[in-house]
DRENBA-830323 format. One record per residue (C-alpha): residue number from 1; y, x, z. Coordinates in Angstrom, 2 decimals. Layout:
REM DRENBA-830323
> NUM Y X Z
...
This chain:
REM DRENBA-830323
> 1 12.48 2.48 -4.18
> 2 10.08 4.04 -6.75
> 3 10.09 7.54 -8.01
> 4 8.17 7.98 -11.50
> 5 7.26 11.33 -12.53
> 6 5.42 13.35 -15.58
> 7 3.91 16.50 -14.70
> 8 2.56 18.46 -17.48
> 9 1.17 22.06 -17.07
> 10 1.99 22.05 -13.19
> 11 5.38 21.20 -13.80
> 12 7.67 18.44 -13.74
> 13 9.21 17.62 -17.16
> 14 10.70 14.53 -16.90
> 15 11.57 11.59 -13.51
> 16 12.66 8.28 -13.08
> 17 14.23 7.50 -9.83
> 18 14.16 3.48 -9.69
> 19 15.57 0.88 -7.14
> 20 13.11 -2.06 -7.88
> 21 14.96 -5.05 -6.00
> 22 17.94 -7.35 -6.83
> 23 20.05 -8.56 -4.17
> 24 23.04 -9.70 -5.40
> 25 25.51 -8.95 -2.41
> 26 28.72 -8.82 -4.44
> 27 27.73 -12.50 -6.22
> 28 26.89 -14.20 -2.82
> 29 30.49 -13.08 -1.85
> 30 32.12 -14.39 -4.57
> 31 34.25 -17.53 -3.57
> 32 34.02 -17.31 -0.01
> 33 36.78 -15.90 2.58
> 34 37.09 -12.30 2.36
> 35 36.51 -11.74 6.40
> 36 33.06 -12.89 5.73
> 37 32.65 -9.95 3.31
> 38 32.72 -7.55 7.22
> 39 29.48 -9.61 8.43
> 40 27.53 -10.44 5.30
> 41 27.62 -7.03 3.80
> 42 26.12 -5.48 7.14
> 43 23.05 -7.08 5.92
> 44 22.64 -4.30 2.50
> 45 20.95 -2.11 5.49
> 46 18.95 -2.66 8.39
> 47 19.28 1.24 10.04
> 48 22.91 1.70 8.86
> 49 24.71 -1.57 9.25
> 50 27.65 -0.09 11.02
> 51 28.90 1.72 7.70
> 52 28.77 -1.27 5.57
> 53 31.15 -2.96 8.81
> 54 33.41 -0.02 8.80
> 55 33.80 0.16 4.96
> 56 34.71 -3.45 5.00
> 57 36.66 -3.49 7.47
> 58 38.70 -0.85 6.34
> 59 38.64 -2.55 3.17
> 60 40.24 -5.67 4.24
> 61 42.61 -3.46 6.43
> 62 43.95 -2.24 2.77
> 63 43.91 -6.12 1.35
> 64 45.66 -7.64 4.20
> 65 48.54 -4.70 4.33
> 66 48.04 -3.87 8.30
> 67 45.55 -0.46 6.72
> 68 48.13 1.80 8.66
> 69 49.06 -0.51 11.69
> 70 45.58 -0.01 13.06
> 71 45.78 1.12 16.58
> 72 44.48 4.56 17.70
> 73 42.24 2.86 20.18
> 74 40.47 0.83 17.34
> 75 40.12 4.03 15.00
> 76 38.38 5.82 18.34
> 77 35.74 2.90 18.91
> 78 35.24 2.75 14.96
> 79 34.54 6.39 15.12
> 80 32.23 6.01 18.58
> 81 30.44 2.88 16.95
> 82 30.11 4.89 13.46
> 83 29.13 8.28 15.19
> 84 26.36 6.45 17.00
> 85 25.01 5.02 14.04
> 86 24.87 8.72 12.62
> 87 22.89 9.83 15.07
> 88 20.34 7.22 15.37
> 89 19.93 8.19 11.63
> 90 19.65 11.50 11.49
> 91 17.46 11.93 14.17
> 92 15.13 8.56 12.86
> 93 15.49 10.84 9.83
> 94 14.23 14.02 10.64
> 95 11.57 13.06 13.03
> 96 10.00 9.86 12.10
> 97 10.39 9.91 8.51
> 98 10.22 13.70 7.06
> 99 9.09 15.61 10.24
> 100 5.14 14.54 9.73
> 101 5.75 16.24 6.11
> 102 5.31 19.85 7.93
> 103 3.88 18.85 11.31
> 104 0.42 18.13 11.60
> 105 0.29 14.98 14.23
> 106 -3.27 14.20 13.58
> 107 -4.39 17.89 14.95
> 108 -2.51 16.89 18.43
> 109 -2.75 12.62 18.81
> 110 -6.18 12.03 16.29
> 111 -6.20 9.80 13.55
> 112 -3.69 7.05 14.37
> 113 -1.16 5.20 12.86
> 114 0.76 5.87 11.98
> 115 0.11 9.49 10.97
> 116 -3.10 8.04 8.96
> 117 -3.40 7.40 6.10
> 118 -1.73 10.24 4.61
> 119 -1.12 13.07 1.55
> 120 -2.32 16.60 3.32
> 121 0.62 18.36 3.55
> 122 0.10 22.55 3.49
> 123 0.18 22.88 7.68
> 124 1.89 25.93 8.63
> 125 3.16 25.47 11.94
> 126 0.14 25.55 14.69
> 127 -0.67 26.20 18.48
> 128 2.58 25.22 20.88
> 129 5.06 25.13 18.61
> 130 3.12 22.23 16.56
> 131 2.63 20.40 19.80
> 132 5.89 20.25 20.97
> 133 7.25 18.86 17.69
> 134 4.64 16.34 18.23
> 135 6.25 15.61 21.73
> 136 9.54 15.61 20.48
> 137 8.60 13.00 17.87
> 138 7.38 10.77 20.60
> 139 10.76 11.98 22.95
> 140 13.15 11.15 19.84
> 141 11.95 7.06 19.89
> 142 13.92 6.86 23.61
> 143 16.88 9.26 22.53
> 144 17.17 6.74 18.95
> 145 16.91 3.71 21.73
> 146 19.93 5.27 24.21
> 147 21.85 5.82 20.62
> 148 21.34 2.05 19.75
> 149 22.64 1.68 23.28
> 150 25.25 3.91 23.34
> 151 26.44 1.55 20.16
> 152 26.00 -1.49 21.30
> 153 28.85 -0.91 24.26
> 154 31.22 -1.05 22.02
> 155 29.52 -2.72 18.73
> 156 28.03 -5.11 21.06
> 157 24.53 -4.77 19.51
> 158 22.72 -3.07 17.28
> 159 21.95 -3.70 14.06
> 160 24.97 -5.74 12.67
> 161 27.26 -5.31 15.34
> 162 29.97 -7.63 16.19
> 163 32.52 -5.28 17.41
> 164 34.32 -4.01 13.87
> 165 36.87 -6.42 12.46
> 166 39.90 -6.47 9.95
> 167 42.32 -5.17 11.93
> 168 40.54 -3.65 14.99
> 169 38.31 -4.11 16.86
> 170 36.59 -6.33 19.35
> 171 36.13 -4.49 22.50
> 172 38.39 -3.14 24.85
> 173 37.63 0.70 26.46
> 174 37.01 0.31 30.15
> 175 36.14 2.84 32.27
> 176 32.68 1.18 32.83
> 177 32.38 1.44 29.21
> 178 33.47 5.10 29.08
> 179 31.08 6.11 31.63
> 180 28.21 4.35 30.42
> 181 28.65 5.60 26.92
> 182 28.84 9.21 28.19
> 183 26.03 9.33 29.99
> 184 24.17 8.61 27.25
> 185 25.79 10.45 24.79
> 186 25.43 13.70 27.00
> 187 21.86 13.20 27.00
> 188 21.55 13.04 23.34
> 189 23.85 15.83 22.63
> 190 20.95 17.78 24.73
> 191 18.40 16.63 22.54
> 192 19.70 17.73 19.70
> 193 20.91 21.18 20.76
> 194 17.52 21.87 22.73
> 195 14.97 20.06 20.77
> 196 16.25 18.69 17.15
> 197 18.39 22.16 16.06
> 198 15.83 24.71 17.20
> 199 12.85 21.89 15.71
> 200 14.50 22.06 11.99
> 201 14.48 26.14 12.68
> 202 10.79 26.28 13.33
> 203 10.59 24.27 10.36
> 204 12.96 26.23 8.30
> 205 11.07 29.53 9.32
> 206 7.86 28.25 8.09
> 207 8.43 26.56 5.07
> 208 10.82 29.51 3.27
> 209 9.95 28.40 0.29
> 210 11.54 25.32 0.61
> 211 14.84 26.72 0.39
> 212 14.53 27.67 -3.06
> 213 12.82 23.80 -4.03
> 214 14.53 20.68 -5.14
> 215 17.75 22.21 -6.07
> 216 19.22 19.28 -8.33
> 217 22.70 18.73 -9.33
> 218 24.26 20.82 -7.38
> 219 28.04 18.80 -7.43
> 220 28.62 17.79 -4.12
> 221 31.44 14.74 -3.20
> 222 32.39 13.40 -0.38
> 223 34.90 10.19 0.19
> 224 35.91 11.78 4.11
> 225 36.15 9.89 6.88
> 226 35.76 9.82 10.79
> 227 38.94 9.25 12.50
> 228 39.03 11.44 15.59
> 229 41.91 13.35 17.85
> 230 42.63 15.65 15.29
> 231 42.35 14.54 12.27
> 232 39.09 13.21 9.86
> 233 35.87 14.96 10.82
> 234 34.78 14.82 7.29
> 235 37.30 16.55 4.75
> 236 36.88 15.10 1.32
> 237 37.10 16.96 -2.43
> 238 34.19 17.82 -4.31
> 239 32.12 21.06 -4.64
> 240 30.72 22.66 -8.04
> 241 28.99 25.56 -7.21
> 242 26.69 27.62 -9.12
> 243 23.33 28.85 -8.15
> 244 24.41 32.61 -7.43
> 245 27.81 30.92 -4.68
> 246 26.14 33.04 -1.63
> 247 29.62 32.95 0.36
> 248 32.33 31.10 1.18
> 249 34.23 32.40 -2.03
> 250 31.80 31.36 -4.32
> 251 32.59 27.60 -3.41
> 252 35.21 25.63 -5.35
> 253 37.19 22.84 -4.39
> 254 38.26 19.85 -6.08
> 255 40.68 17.32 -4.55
> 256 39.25 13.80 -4.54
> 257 40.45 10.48 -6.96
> 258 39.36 7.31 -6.37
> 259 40.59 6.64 -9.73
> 260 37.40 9.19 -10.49
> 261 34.78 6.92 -9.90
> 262 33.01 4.97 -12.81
> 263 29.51 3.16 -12.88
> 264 27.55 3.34 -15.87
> 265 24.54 1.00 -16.80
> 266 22.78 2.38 -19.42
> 267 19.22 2.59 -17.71
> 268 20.03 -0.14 -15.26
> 269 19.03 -3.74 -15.43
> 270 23.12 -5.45 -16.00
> 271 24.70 -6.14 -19.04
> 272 26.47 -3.49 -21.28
> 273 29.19 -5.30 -20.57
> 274 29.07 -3.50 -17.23
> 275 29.48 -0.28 -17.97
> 276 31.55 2.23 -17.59
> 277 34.11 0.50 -15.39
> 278 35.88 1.27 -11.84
> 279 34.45 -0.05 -9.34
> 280 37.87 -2.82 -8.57
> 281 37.11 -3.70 -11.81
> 282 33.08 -3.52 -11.81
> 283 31.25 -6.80 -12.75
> 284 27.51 -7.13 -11.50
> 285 25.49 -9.16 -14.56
> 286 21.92 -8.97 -14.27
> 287 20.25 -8.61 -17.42
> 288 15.73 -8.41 -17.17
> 289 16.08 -8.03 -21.02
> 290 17.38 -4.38 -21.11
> 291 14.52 -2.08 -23.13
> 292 15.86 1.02 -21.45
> 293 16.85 -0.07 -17.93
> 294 14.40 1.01 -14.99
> 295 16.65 0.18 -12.23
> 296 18.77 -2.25 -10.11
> 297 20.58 0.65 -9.14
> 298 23.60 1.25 -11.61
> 299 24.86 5.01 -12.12
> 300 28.10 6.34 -10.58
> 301 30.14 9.08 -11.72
> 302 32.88 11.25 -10.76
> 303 34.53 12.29 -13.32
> 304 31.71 11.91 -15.79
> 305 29.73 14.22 -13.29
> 306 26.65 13.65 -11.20
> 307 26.82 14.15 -7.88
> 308 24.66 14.83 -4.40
> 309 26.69 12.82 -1.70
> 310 25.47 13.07 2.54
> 311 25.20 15.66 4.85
> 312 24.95 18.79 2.59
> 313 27.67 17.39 0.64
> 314 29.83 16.84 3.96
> 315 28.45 20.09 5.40
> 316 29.49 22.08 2.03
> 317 33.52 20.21 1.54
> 318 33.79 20.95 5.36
> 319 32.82 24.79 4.86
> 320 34.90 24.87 1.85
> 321 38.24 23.59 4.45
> 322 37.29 26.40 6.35
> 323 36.30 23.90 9.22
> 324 36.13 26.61 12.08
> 325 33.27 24.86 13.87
> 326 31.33 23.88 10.62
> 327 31.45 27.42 9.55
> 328 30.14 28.40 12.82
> 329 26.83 26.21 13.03
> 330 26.30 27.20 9.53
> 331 26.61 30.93 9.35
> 332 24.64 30.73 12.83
> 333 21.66 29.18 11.02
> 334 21.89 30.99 7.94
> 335 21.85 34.04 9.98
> 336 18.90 32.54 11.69
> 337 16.75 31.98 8.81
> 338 18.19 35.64 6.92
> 339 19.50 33.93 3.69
> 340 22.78 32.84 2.24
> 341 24.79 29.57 1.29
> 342 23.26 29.25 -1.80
> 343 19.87 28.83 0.06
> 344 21.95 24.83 1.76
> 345 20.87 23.54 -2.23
> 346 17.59 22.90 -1.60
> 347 14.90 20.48 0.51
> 348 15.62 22.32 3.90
> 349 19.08 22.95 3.64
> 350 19.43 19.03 3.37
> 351 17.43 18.91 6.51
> 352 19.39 21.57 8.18
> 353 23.04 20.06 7.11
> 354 21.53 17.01 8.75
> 355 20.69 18.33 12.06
> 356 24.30 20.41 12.26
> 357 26.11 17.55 11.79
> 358 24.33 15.76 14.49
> 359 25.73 18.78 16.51
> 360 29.20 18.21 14.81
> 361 29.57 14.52 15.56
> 362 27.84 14.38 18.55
> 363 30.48 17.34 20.55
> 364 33.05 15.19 18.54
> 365 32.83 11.87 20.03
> 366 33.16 13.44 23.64
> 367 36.62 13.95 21.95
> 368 37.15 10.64 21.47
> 369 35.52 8.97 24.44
> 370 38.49 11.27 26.63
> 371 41.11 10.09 24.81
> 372 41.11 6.30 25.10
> 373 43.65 4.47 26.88
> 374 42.35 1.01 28.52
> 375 45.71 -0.71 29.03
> 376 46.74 -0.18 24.93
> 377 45.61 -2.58 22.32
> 378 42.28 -2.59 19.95
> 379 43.13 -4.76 17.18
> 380 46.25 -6.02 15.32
> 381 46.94 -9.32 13.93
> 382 45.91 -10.06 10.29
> 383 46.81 -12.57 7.52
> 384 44.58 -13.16 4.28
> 385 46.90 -13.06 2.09
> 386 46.78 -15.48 -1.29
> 387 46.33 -12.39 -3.72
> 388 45.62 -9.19 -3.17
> 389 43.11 -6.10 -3.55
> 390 42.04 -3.84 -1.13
> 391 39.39 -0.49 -0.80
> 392 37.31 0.79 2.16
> 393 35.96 4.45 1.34
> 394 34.04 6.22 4.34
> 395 30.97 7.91 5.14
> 396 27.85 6.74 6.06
> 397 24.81 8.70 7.19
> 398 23.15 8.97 3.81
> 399 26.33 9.71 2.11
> 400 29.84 7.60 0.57
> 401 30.20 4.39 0.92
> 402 33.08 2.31 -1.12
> 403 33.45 -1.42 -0.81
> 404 36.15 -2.99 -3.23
> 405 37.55 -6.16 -3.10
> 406 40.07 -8.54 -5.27
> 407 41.53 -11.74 -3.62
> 408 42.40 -15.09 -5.47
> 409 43.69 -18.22 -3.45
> 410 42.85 -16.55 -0.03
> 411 39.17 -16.53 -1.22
> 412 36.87 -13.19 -2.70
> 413 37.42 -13.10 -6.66
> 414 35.42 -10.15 -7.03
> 415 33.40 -7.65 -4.38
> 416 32.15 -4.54 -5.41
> 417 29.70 -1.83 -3.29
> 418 28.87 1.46 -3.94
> 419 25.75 2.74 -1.52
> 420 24.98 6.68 -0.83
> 421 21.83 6.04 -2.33
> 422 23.27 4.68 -5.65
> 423 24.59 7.64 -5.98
> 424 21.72 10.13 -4.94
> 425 19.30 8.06 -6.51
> 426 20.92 6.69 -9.18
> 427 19.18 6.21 -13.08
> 428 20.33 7.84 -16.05
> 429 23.75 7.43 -16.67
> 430 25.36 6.47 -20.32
> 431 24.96 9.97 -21.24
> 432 21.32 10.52 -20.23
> 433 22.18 12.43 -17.52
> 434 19.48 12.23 -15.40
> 435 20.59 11.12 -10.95
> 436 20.76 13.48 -7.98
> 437 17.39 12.83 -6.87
> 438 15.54 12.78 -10.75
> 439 17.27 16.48 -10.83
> 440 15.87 17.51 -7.66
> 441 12.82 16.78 -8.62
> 442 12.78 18.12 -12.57
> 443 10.96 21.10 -12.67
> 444 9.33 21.22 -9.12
> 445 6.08 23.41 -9.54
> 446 3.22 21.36 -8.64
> 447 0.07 22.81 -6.87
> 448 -2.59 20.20 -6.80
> 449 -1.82 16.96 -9.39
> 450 -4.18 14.99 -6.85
> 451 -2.22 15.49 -4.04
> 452 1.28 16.41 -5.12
> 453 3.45 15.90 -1.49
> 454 6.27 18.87 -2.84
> 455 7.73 15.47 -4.53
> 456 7.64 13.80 -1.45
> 457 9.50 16.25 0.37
> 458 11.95 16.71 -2.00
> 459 12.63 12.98 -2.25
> 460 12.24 12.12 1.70
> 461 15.02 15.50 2.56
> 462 17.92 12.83 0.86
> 463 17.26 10.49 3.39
> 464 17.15 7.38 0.40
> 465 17.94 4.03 1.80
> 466 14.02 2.74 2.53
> 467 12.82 6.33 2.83
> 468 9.91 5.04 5.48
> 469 8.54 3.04 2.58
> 470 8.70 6.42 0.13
> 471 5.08 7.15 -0.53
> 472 3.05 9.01 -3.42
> 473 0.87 6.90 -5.64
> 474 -1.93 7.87 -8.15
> 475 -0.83 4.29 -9.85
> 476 -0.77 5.44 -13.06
> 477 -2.28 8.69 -14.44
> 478 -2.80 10.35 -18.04
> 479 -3.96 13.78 -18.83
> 480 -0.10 14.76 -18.39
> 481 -0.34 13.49 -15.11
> 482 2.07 10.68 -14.09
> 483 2.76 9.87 -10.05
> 484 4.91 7.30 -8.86
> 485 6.25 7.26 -5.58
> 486 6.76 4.30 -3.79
C-alpha cells in the first residue's frame, strides 16, 4: 500500500491512496473447479483468511442451490470460526499496529525493535497509565495466540483453515470442543473488557483532538452478516449522515442492493473496458499503459457513492437498527469521553467502533457456543452444477467482503472479489471522486512537514489490509511538500 500526499501551507490539498501489487486471484481461478475458489482465495490475506473462506463458501452455497439448506450447526461454527478471526484482528489492530502511534514504548522497554526506528509521535499519555499500555501490548501477543487457538478447534488451524466448506462445515461440536473453546474465549472476553475497552479510553481522553481529524466520506455501508441465535449480528443498509447528526435521529438509513455495487477503473491500472460494471459481470484486464491509473486497486461504488466500510460502518447501521446492546456500548463511551455521535467520524471513533465490537462479538459467540447440538449435522451434500452463478457477501474485520462467481461446464468462467480495503482505500473513481481513505486524509492540518505522523494515524485507524507495512516516507519532496506513505 502507498499513500501519496501534497501538503501545501500546512495543509493537505490533494492524496493518492495506491495499492502497488498485482495478484491476479480472479485469473488464476479461471478454468478450474469452483470448490477450489474456498481454498485458493484464503490466500488474498494472511491475518484474515477466514473471511475470504466464509465469503466463498457462502458463495458456492448460492451457486450450488443448497444457500438455505445449510444447517444451524454449520452457520454457528462459521460464526465461532469468523468471530475468532475478528478478534485476533482487532486486537492485532489496536495494539500492535496503531497503539505505538500514542504510546511511547521506547520511554518503558528502550530502543528496541520494534518500537525503533520511528516518526515521534506528540506523547501525551505518561507515568502508569503509559506503562500499562506497554504491558498490555506485550499481554495482547498471548490473548491474539489463544484467539488463533480458539479458531483452530473448529477451523482446524490458523491461517487458511480447513474447516469452512460449500455446504458446511468440517467439524463436528463436541463437548471437548465446547469446553476448550470457552475457556479461551472467556479469557479474551476479559481482556478486552478490562484491558483493550478502558486502553482505547485512555487513549480517547488524551488525544481529543482526534475526534474531530480524518473525517472523510462520511457514507457508511455495510453487506451484514454473522449468523447467530437471533438473527445477523451485523444489520446491513447504508448511512449518510452529515457532520452536525449528534443523535440517533440525525442518522439515515438506506436499505442495501447488491444490484448497487459498481467498480470503476478510471485511476486504476485495467482496461476501460473494465469499468463501470457489477461485480458478476466485472472483468479484471491489466493494463501498465494507463496515464492516469495509480493503482491495482479498482474503485467501488454504491450507488455512484463513496463509501467507509468496517467497524464504524457496522457500529453506525447497527445504532441506526436501534441494536439495544450496540446503543448501549456506544452511548456508554460517548458519555465517557463527553461528546456526541458525530464525534464516531473521525481517527478515534474508528478505533473505538473497533474495540466495542470486540465487546459485541466476543459476549456473542458465548451465544453460539450454548446453542450447539453434537448429535445434528454440520454440512449438507453439494453438487457443482454445469451452469450456474452464485454470491457470498459478509463481513470481514476490515469491512465487506463480496466474492462472485459464474459457472460454465462445472468449471469457474469468471470470479470476481471485492476486499474492505478496495473499498476504503480505493483510487479515484470515474468521476474523480477521490476513496475513503484519500478523503480522510484531504485537508488534515499538518504541524511539522518533517515529521508529519497525523497522516499516519489517520491512515493506520482503517485498519488497511498490510497496515504493519504503512509507514511515512520523505521519498519525494518539493517546496509544496509531498510524503508518501508506505
Amino acid at each position: 500500500m502507498a499513500i501519496e500526499a501534497v501538503i501545501d501551507g500546512g495543509v493537505v490539498k490533494d492524496a493518492k491512496s495506491a495499492g502497488t501489487l498485482f495478484r491476479g486471484f480472479e485469473i488464476i481461478l479461471q478454468g478450474r473447479d469452483p470448490r477450489d475458489a474456498n481454498r485458493l482465495t484464503q490466500r488474498i490475506c494472511g491475518v484474515c483468511p477466514t473471511a475470504h473462506a466464509i465469503a466463498s463458501a457462502l458463495c458456492l452455497d448460492d451457486a450450488f442451490g443448497v444457500g438455505d439448506k445449510i444447517p444451524d450447526n454449520a452457520k454457528l461454527i462459521r460464526a465461532l470460526v469468523s468471530g475468532s478471526d475478528f478478534l485476533q484482528s482487532h486486537i492485532l489492530h489496536f495494539y500492535h499496529l496503531a497503539a505505538l502511534d500514542y504510546v511511547d514504548a521506547v520511554s518503558v522497554l528502550g530502543d528496541l525493535y520494534p518500537f525503533v526506528p520511528r516518526y515521534e509521535g506528540d506523547y501525551r499519555i505518561s507515568g502508569q497509565a503509559n506503562a500499562d499500555l506497554v504491558n498490555h501490548y506485550i499481554r495482547a501477543l498471548d490473548i491474539r495466540r489463544k484467539c488463533h487457538e480458539m479458531l483452530s478447534i473448529f477451523g482446524g488451524k490458523m491461517p487458511h483453515d480447513v474447516g469452512i466448506v460449500p455446504g458446511g462445515v468440517t467439524e463436528k461440536p463436541t463437548e471437548d470442543k465446547i469446553t476448550n473453546f470457552l475457556w479461551r474465549l472467556n479469557e479474551i472476553r476479559d481482556f478486552i473488557d478490562n484491558a483493550y475497552i478502558p486502553d482505547v479510553l485512555i487513549v480517547a481522553k488524551s488525544y481529543g483532538d482526534y475526534f474531530g481529524i480524518g473525517k472523510g466520506c462520511r457514507k457508511f455501508l455495510s453487506y451484514g452478516g454473522f449468523d447467530v441465535p437471533t438473527g445477523k449480528l451485523f444489520k446491513t443498509g447504508l448511512v449518510c449522515p452529515d457532520l452536525s447528526a449528534r443523535r440517533a435521529a440525525d442518522l439515515q438509513l438506506e436499505p442495501f442492493a447488491m444490484e448497487n455495487i459498481t467498480e470503476d477503473v478510471k485511476h486504476s491500472w485495467y482496461a476501460d473496458s473494465c469499468s463501470g460494471k457489477k461485480p458478476a459481470e466485472g472483468e479484471t484486464k491489466p493494463d501498465l499503459t494507463k496515464k492516469q491509473a495509480y493503482s491495482f486497486l479498482k474503485s467501488p461504488r454504491y450507488d455512484g457513492k463513496v463509501c467507509e466500510v468496517g467497524p464504524l460502518a457496522r457500529t453506525l447501521i447497527n445504532y441506526v437498527h436501534a441494536d439495544t446492546k450496540t446503543r448501549r456500548l456506544v452511548d456508554g463511551l460517548l458519555g465517557q469521553v463527553g461528546t456526541g455521535i458525530d464525534a464516531l467520524f473521525s481517527v478515534l471513533g474508528r478505533h473505538a467502533a473497533r474495540a466495542l465490537e470486540a465487546k459485541l462479538i466476543a459476549d456473542a459467540m458465548v451465544d453460539c457456543l450454548l446453542v450447539l447440538k453434537p448429535d445434528e449435522p454440520v454440512i449438507v451434500d453439494s453438487e457443482i452444477p454445469e451452469k450456474g452463478e452464485g454470491a457470498g457477501l459478509t463481513e470481514a474485520p476490515r469491512g465487506s467482503v463480496g466474492h462472485w462467481i459464474s459457472i460454465k461446464d462445472k468449471k469457474i468462467d469468471r470470479y470476481q472479489v471485492i476486499t474492505p480495503t478496495a473499498w476504503n482505500a480505493s483510487p479515484k473513481d470515474d468521476k474523480d471522486q477521490p476513496g475513503a481513505v484519500e478523503q480522510a486524509i484531504i485537508g488534515t492540518k499538518v504541524k511539522d512537514k518533517d515529521n508529519p505522523f497525523e497522516l499516519v494515524r489517520i491512515v493506520r485507524a482503517f485498519d488497511p489490509c498490510l497496515a504493519c507495512s504503512v509507514h511515512l516516507l520523505d521519498a519525494k519532496r518539493s517546496e509544496l511538500g509531498v510524503f508518501r506513505v508506505v
